[in-house]
mmCIF file as Biopython writes it, N, C-alpha, C and O atoms, coordinates in Angstrom:
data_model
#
loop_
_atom_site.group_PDB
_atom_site.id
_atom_site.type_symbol
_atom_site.label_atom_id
_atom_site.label_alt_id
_atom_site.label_comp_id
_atom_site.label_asym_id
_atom_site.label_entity_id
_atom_site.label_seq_id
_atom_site.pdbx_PDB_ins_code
_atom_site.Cartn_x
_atom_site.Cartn_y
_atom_site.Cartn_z
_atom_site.occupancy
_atom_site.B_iso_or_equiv
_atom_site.auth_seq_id
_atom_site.auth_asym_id
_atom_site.pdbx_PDB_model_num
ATOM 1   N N  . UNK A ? 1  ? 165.941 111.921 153.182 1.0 0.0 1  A 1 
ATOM 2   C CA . UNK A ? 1  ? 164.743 111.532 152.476 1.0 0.0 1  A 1 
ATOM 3   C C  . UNK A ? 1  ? 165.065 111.294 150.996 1.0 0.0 1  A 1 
ATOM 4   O O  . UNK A ? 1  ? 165.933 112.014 150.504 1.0 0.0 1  A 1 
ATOM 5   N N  . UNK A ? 2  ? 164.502 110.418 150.265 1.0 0.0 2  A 1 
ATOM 6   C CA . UNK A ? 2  ? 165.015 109.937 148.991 1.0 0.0 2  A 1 
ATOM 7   C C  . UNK A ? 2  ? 163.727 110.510 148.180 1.0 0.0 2  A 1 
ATOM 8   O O  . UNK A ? 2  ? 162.529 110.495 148.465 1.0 0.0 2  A 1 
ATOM 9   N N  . UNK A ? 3  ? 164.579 111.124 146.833 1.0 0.0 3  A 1 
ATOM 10  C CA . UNK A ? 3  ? 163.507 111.969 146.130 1.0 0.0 3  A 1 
ATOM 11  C C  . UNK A ? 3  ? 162.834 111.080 145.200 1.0 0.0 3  A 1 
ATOM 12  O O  . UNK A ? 3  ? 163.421 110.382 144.373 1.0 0.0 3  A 1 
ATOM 13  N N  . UNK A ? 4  ? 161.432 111.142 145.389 1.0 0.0 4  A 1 
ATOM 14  C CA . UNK A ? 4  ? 160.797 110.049 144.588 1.0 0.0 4  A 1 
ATOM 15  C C  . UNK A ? 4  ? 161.203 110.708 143.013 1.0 0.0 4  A 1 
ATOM 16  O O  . UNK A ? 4  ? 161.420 111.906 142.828 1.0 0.0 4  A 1 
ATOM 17  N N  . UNK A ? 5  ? 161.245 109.800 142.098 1.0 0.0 5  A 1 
ATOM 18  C CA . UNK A ? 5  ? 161.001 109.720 140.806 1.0 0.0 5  A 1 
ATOM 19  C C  . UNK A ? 5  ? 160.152 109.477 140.278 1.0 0.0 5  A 1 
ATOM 20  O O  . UNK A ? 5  ? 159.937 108.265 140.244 1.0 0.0 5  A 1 
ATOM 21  N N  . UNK A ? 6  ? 159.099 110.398 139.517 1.0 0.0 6  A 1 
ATOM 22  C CA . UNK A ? 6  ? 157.703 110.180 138.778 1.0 0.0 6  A 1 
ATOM 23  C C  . UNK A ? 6  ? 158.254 108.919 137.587 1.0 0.0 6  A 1 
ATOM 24  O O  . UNK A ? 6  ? 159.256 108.746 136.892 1.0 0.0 6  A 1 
ATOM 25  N N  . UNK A ? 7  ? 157.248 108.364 137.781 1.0 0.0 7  A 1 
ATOM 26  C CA . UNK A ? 7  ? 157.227 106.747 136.553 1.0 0.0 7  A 1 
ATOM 27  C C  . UNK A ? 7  ? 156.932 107.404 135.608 1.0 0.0 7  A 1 
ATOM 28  O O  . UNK A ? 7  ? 156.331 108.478 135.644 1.0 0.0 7  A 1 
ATOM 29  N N  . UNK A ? 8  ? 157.394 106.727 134.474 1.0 0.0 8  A 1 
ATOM 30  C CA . UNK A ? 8  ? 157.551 107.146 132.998 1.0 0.0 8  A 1 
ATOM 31  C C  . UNK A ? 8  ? 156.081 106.488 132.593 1.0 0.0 8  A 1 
ATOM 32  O O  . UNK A ? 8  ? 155.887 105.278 132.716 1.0 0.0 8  A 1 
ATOM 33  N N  . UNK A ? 9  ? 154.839 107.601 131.990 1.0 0.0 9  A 1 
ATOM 34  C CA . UNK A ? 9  ? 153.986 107.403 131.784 1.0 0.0 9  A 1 
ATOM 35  C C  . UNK A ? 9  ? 153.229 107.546 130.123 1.0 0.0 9  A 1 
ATOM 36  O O  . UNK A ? 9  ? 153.518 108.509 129.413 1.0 0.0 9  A 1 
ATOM 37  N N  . UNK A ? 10 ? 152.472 106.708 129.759 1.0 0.0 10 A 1 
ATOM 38  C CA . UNK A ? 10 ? 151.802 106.248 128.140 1.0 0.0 10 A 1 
ATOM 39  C C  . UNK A ? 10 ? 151.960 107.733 128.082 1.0 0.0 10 A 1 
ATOM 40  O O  . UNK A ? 10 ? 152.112 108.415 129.095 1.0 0.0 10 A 1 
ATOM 41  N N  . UNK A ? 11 ? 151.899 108.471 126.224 1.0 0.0 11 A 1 
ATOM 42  C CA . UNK A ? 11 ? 151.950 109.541 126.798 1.0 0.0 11 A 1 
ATOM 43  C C  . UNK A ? 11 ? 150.296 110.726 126.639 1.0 0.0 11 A 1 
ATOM 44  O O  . UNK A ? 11 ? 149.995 111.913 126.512 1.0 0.0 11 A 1 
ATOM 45  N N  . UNK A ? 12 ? 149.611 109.245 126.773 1.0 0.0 12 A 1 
ATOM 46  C CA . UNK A ? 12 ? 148.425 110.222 127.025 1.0 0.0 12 A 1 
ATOM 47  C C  . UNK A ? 12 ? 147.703 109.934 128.430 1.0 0.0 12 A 1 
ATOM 48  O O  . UNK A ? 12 ? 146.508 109.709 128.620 1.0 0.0 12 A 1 
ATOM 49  N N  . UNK A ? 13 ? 148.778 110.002 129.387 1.0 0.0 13 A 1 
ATOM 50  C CA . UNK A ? 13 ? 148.646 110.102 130.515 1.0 0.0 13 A 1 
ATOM 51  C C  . UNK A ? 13 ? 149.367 111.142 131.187 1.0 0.0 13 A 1 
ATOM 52  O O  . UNK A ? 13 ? 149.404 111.223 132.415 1.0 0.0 13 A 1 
ATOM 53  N N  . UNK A ? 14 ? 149.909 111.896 130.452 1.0 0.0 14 A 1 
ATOM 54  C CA . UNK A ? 14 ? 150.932 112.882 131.076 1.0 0.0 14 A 1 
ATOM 55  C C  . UNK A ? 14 ? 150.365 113.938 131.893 1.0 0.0 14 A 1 
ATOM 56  O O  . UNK A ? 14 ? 149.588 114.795 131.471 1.0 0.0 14 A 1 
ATOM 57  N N  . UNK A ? 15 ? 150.643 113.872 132.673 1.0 0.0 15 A 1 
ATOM 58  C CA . UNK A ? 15 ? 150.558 114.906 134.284 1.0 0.0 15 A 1 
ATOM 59  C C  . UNK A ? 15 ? 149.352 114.101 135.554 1.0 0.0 15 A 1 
ATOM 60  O O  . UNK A ? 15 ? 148.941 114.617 136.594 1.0 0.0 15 A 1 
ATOM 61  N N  . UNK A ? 16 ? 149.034 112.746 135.011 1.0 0.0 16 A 1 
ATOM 62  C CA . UNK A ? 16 ? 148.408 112.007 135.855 1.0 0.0 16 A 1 
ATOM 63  C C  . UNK A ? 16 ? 149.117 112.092 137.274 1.0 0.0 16 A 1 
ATOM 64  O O  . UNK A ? 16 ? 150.313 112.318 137.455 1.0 0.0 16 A 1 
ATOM 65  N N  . UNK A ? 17 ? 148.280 111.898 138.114 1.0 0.0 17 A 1 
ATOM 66  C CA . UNK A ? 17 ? 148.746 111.959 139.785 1.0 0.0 17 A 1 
ATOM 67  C C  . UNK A ? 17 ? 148.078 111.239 140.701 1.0 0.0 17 A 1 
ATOM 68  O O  . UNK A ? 17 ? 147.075 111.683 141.260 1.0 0.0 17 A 1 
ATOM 69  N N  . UNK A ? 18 ? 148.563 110.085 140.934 1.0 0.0 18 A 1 
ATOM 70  C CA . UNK A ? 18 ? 147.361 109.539 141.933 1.0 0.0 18 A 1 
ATOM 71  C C  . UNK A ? 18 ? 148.251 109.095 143.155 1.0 0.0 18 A 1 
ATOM 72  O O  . UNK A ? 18 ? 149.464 108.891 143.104 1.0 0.0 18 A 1 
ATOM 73  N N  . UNK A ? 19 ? 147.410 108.977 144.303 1.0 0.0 19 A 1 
ATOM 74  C CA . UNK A ? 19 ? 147.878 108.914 145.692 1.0 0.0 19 A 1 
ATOM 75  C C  . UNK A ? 19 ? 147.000 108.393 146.565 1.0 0.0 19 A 1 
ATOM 76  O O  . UNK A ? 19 ? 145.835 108.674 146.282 1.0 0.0 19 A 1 
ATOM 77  N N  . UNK A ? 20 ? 147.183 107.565 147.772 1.0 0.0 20 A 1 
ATOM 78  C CA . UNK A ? 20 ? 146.261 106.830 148.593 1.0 0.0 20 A 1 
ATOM 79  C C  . UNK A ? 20 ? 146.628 107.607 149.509 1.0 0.0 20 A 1 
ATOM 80  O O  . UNK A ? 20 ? 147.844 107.788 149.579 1.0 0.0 20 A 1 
ATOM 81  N N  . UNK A ? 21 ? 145.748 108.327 150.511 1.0 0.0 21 A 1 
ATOM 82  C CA . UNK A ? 21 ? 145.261 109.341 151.419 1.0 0.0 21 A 1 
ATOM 83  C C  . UNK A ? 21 ? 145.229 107.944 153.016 1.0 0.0 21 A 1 
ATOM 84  O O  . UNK A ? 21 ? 144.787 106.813 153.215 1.0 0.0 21 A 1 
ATOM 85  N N  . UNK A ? 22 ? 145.946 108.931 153.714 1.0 0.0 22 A 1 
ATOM 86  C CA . UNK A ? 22 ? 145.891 107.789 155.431 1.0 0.0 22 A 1 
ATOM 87  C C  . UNK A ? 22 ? 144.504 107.066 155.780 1.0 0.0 22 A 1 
ATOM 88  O O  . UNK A ? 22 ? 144.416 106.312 156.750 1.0 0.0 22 A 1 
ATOM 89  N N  . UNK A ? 23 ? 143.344 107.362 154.865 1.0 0.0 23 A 1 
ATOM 90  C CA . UNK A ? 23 ? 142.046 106.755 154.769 1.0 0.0 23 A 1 
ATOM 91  C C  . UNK A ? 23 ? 142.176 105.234 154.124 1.0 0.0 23 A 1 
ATOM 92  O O  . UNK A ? 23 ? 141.325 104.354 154.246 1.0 0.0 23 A 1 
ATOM 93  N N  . UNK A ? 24 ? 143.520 105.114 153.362 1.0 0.0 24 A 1 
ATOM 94  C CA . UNK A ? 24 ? 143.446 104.515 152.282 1.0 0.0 24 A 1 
ATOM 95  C C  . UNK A ? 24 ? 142.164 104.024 150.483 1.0 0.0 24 A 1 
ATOM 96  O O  . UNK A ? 24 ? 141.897 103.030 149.809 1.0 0.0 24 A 1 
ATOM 97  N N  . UNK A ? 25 ? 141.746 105.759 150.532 1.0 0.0 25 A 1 
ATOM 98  C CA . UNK A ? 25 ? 140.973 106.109 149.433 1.0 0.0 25 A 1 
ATOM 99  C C  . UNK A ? 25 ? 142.364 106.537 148.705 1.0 0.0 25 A 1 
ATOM 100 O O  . UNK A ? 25 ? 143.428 106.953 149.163 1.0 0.0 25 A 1 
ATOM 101 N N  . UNK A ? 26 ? 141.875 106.235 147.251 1.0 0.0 26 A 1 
ATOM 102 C CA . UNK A ? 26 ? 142.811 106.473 146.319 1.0 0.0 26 A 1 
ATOM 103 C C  . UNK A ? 26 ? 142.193 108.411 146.051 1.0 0.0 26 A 1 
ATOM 104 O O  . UNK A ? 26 ? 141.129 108.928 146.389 1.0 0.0 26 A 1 
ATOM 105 N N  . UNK A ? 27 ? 143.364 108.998 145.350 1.0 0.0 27 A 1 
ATOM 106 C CA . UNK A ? 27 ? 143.017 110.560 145.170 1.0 0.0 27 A 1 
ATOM 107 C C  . UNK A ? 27 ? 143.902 110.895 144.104 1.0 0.0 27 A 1 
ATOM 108 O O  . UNK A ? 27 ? 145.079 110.588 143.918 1.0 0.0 27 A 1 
ATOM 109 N N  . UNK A ? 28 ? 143.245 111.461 143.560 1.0 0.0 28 A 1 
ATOM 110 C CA . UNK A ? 28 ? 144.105 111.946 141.912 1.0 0.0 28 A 1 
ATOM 111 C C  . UNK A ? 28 ? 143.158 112.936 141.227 1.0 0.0 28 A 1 
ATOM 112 O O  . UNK A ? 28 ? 141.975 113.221 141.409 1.0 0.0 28 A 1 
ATOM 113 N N  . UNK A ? 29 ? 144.315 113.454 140.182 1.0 0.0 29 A 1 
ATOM 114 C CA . UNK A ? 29 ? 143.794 114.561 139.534 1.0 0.0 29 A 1 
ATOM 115 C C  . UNK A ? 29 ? 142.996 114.046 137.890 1.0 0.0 29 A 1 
ATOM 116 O O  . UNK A ? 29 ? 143.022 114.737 136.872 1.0 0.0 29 A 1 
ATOM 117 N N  . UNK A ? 30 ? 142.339 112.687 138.023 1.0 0.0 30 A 1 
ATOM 118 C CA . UNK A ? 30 ? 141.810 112.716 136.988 1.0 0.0 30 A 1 
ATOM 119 C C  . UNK A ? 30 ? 139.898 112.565 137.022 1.0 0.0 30 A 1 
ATOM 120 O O  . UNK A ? 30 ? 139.126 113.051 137.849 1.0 0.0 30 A 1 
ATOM 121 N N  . UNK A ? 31 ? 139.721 112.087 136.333 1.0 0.0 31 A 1 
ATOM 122 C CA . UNK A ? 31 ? 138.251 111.673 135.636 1.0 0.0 31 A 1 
ATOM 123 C C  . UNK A ? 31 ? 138.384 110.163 135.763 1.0 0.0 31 A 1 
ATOM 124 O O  . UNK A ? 31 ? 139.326 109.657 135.154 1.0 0.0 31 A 1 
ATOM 125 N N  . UNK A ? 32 ? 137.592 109.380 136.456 1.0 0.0 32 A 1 
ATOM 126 C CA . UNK A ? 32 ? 137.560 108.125 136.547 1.0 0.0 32 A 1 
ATOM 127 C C  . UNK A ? 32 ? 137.148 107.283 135.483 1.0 0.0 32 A 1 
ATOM 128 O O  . UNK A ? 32 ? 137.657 106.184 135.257 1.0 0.0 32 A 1 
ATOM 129 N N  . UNK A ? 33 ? 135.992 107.927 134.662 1.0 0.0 33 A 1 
ATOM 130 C CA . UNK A ? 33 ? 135.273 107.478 133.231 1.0 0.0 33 A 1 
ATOM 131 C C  . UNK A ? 33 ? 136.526 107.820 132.545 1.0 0.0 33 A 1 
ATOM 132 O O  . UNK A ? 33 ? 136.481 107.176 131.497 1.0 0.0 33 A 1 
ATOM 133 N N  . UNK A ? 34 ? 137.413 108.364 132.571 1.0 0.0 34 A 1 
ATOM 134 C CA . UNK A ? 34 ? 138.438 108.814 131.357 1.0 0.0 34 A 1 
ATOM 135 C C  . UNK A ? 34 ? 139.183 107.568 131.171 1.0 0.0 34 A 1 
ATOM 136 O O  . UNK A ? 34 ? 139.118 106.669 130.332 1.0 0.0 34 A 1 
ATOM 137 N N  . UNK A ? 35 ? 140.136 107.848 132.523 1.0 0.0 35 A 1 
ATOM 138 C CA . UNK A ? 35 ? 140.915 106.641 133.022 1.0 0.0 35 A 1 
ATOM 139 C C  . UNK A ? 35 ? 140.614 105.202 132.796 1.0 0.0 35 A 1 
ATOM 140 O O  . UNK A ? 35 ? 141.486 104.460 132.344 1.0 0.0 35 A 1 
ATOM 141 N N  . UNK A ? 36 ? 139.488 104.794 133.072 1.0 0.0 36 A 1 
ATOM 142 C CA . UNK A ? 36 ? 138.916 103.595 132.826 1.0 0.0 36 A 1 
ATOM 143 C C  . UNK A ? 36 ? 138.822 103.388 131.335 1.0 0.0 36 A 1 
ATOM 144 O O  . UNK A ? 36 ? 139.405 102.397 130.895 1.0 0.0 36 A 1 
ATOM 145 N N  . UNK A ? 37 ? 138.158 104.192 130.462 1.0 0.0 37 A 1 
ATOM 146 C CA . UNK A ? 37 ? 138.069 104.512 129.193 1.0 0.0 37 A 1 
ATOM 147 C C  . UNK A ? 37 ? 139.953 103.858 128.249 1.0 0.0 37 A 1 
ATOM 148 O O  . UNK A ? 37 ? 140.234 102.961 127.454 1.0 0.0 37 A 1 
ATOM 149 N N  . UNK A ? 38 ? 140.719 104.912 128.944 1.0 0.0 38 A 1 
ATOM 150 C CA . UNK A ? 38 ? 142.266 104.516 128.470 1.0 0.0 38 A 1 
ATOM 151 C C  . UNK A ? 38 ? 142.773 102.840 128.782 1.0 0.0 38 A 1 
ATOM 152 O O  . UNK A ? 38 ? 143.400 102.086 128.039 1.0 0.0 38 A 1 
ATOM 153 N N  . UNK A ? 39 ? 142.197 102.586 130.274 1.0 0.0 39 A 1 
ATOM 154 C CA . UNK A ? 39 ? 141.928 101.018 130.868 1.0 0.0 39 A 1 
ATOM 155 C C  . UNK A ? 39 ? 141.799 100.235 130.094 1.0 0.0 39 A 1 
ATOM 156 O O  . UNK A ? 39 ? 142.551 99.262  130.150 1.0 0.0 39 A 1 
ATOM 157 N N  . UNK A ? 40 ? 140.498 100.339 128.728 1.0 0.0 40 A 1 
ATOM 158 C CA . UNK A ? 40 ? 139.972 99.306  128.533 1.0 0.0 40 A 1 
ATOM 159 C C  . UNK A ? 40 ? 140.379 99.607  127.189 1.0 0.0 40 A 1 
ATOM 160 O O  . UNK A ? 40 ? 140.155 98.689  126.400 1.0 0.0 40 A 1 
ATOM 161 N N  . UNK A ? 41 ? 140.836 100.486 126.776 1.0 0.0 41 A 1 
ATOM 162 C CA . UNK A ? 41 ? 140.999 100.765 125.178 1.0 0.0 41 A 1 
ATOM 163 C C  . UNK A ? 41 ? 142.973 100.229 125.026 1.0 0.0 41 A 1 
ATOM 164 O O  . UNK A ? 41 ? 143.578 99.853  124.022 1.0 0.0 41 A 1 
ATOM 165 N N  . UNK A ? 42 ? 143.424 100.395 126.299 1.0 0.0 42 A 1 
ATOM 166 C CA . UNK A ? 42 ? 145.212 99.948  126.151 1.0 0.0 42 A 1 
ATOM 167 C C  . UNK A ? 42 ? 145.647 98.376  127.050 1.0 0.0 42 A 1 
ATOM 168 O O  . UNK A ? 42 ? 146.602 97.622  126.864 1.0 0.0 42 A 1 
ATOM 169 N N  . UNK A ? 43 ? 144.755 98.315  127.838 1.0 0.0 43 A 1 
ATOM 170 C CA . UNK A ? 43 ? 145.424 96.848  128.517 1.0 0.0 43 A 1 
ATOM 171 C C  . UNK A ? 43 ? 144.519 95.944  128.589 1.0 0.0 43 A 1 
ATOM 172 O O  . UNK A ? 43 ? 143.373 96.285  128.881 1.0 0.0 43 A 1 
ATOM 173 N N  . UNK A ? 44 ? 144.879 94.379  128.298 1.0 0.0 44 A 1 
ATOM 174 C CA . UNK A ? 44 ? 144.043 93.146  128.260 1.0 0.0 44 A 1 
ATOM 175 C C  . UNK A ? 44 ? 144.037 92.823  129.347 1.0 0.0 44 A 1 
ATOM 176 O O  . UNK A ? 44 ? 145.075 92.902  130.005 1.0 0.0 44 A 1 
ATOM 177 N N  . UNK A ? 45 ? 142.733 92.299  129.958 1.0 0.0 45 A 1 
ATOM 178 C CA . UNK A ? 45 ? 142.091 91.691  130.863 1.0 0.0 45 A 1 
ATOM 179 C C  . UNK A ? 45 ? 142.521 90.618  130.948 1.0 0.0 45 A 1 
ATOM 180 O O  . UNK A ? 45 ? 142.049 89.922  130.049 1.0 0.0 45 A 1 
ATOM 181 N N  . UNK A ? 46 ? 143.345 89.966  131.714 1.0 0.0 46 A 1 
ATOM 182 C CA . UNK A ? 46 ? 143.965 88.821  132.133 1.0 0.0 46 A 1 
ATOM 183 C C  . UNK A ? 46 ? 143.153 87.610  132.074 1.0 0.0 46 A 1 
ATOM 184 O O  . UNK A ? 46 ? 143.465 86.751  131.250 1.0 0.0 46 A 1 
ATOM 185 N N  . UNK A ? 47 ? 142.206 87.443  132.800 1.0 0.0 47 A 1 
ATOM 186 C CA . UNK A ? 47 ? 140.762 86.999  133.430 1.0 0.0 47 A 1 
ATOM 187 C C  . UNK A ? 47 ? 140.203 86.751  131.990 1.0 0.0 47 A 1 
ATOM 188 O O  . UNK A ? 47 ? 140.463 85.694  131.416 1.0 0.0 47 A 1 
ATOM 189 N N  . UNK A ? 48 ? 139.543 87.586  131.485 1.0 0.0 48 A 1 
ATOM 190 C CA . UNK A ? 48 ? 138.893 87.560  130.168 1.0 0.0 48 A 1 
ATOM 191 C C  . UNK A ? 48 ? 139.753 86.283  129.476 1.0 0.0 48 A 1 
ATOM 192 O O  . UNK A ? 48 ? 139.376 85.128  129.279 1.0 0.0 48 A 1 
ATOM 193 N N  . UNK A ? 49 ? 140.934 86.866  129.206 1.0 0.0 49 A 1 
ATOM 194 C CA . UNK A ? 49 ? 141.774 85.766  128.026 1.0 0.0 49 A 1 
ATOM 195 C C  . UNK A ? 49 ? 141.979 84.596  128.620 1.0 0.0 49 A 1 
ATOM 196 O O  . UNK A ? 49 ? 142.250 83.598  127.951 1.0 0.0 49 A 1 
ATOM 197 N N  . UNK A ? 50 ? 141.832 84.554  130.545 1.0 0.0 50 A 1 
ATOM 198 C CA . UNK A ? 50 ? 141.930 83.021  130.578 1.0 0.0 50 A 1 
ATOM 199 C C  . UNK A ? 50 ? 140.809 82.175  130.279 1.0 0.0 50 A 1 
ATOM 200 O O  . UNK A ? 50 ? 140.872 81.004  129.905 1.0 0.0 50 A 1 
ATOM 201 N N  . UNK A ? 51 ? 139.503 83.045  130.527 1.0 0.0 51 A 1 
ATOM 202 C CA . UNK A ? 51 ? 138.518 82.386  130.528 1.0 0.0 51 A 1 
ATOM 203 C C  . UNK A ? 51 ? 138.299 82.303  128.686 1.0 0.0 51 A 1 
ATOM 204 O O  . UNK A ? 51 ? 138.167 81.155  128.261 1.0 0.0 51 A 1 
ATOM 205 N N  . UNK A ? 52 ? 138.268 83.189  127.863 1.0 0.0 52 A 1 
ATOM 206 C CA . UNK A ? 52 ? 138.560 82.779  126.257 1.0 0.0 52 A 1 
ATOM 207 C C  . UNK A ? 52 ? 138.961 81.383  125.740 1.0 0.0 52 A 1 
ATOM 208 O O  . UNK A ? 52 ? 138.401 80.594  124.979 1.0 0.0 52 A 1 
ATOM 209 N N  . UNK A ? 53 ? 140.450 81.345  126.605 1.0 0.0 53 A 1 
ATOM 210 C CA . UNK A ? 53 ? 141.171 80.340  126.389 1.0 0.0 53 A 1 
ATOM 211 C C  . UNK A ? 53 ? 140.735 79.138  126.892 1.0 0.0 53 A 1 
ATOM 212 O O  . UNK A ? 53 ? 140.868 78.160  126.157 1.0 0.0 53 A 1 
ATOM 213 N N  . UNK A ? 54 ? 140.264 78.995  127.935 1.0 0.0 54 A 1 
ATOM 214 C CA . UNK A ? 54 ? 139.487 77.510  128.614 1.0 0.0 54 A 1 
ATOM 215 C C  . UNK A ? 54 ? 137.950 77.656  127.699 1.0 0.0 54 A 1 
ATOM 216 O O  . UNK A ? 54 ? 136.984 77.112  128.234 1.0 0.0 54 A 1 
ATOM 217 N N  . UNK A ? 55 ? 137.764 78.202  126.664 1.0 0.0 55 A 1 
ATOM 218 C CA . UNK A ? 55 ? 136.230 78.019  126.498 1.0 0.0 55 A 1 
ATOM 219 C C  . UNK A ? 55 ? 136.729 77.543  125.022 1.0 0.0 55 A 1 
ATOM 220 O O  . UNK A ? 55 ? 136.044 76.717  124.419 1.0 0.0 55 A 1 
ATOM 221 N N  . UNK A ? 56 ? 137.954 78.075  124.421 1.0 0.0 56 A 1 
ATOM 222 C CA . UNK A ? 56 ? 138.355 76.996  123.105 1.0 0.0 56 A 1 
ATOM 223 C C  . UNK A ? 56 ? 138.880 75.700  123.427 1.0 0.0 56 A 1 
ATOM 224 O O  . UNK A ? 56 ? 138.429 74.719  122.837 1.0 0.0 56 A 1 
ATOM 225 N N  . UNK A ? 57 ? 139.657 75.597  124.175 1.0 0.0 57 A 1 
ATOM 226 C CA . UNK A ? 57 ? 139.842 74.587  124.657 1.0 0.0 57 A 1 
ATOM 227 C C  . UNK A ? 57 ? 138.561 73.042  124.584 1.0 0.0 57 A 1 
ATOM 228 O O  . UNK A ? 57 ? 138.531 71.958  124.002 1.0 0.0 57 A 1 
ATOM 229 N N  . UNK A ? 58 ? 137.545 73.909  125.687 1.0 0.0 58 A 1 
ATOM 230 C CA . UNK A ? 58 ? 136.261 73.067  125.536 1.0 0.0 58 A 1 
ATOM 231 C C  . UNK A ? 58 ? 135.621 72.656  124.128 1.0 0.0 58 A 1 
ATOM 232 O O  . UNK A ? 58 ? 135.374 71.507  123.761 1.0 0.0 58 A 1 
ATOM 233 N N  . UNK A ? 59 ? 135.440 73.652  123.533 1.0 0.0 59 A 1 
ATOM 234 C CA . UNK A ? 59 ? 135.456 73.376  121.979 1.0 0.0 59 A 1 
ATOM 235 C C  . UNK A ? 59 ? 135.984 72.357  120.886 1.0 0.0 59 A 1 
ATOM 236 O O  . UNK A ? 59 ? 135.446 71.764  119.951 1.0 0.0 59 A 1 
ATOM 237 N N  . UNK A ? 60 ? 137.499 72.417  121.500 1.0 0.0 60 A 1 
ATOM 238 C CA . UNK A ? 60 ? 138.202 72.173  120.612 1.0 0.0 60 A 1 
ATOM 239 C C  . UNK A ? 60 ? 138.060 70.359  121.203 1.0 0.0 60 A 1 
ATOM 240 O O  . UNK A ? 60 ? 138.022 69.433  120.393 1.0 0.0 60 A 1 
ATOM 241 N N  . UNK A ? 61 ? 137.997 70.140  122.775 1.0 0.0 61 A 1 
ATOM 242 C CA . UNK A ? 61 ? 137.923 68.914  123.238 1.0 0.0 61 A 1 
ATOM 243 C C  . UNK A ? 61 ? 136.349 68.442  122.969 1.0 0.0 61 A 1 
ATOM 244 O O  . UNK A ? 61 ? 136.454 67.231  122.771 1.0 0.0 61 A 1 
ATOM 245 N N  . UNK A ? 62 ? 134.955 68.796  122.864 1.0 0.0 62 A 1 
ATOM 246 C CA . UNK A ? 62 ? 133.732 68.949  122.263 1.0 0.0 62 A 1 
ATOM 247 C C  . UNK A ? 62 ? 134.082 67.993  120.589 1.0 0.0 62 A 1 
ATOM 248 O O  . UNK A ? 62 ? 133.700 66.861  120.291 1.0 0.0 62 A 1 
ATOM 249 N N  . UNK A ? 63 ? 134.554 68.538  120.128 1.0 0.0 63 A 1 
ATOM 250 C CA . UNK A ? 63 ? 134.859 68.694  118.758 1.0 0.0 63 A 1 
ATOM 251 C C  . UNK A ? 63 ? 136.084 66.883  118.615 1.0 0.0 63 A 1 
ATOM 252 O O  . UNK A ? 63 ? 135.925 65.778  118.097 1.0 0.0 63 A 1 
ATOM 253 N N  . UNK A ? 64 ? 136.569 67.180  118.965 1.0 0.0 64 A 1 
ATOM 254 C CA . UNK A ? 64 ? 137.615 65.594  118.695 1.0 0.0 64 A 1 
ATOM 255 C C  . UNK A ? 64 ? 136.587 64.365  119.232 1.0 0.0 64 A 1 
ATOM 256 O O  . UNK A ? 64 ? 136.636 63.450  118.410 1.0 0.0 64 A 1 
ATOM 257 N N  . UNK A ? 65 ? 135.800 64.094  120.192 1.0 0.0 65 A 1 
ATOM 258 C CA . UNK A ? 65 ? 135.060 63.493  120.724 1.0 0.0 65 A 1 
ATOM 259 C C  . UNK A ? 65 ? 133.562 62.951  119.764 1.0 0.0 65 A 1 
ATOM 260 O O  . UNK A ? 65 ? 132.959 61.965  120.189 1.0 0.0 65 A 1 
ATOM 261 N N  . UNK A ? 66 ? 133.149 63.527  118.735 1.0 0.0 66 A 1 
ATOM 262 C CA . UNK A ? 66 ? 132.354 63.172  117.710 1.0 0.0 66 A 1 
ATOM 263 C C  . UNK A ? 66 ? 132.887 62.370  116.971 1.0 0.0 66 A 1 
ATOM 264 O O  . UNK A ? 66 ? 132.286 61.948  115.983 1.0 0.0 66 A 1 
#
């Protein structure tokens, strides 16, 4: 059996634990409002910035057209 290695984590995530149960429900030792909280305060929304980006775009094509 090969010994897993815990991933090197932000370090205000330290002692996080999460695991998908044979239900396939996720299970961990945190606070979901927390987590989400760290979510939205450390990583960009992919989605968001594409849609940002196609709405200057429109703008910017809006704008040459006058």
């Amino acid at each position: 059996m090969k010994d897993k290695k815990k991933p090197d984590l932000h370090k205000d995530l330290e002692g996080l634990d999460i695991s998908i149960n044979e239900f396939g429900e996720i299970e961990g030792n945190f606070n979901i409002d927390d987590l989400n909280e760290f979510l939205n305060e450390n990583v960009e929304d992919r989605k968001l910035q594409e849609l940002k980006d196609k709405l200057k775009k429109k703008i910017k094509g809006s704008k040459k057209k006058k």
